[in-house]
Structures are given as structure tokens and as C-alpha cells.
N, C-alpha and C positions, 0 to 999 in steps of 0.2 A: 212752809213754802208750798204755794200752789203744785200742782204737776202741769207741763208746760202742753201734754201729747199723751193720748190717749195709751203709747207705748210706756211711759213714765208710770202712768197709773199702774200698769201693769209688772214694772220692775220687785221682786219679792224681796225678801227679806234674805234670803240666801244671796242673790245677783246682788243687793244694796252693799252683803257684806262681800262677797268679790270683789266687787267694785274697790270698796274701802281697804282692804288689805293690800289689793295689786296696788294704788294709789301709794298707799305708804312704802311699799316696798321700792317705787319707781323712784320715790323723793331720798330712801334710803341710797341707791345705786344711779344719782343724780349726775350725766355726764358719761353717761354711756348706754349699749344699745339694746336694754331691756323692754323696752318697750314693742322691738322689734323679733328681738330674741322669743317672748312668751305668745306671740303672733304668729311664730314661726311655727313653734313647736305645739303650740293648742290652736289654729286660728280658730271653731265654733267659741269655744269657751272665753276667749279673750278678743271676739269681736266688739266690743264696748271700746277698745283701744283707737278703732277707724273712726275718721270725723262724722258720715255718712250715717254710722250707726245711731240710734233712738236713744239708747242710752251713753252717749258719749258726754253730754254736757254734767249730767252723775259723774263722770267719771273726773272731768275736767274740775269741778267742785272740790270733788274729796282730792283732788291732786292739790288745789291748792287751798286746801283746810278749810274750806266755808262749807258744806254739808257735813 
């Protein structure tokens, strides 16, 4: 898959796997407010979670298993 933003391109292999872990873990604890909860408590680290963010649609991806 292409990268969509110059930000994408730039997404590392570390943040790919943040991204991918938090992902599973959200679909793990599905129905409640972890997504707010790890926003709270790290917002730099788990800005990828805001729609806003560069790498949000990575993150929407691996939430719904197609990356």
C-alpha cells in the first residue's frame, strides 16, 4: 500500500508497531474507554489515537485488521 502523506512515509517501524499493539489491545478491551483512558495517561505517545493526527488512519487500519 502506497503512503497516503508525507507524515506516513515517515511512520517507523517502532510507531508501525505501537500503533499495531495499541490496536489489538483496543479490540481486546472492545466496549469500553481505553482508548481514552491511554490518551489520558500518555497523550505525546498515543496521539495516533486523535482523528486529526497523520497517523490515525495506520491506526484505524490495524484496529480493523487490514494493515
Amino acid at each position: 500500500m502506497e503512503p497516503q502523506t508525507v507524515q506516513e512515509l515517515e511512520l517507523s517501524y517502532g510507531a508501525r508497531e505501537l500503533i499495531h499493539k495499541t490496536a489489538e489491545f483496543v479490540r481486546k478491551h472492545a466496549g469500553t474507554d481505553v482508548e481514552q483512558r491511554l490518551l489520558a495517561r500518555e497523550p505525546s505517545k498515543f496521539a495516533f489515537l486523535q482523528e486529526q493526527h497523520p497517523w490515525h488512519n495506520e491506526y484505524l487500519r490495524a484496529l480493523l485488521g487490514k494493515a
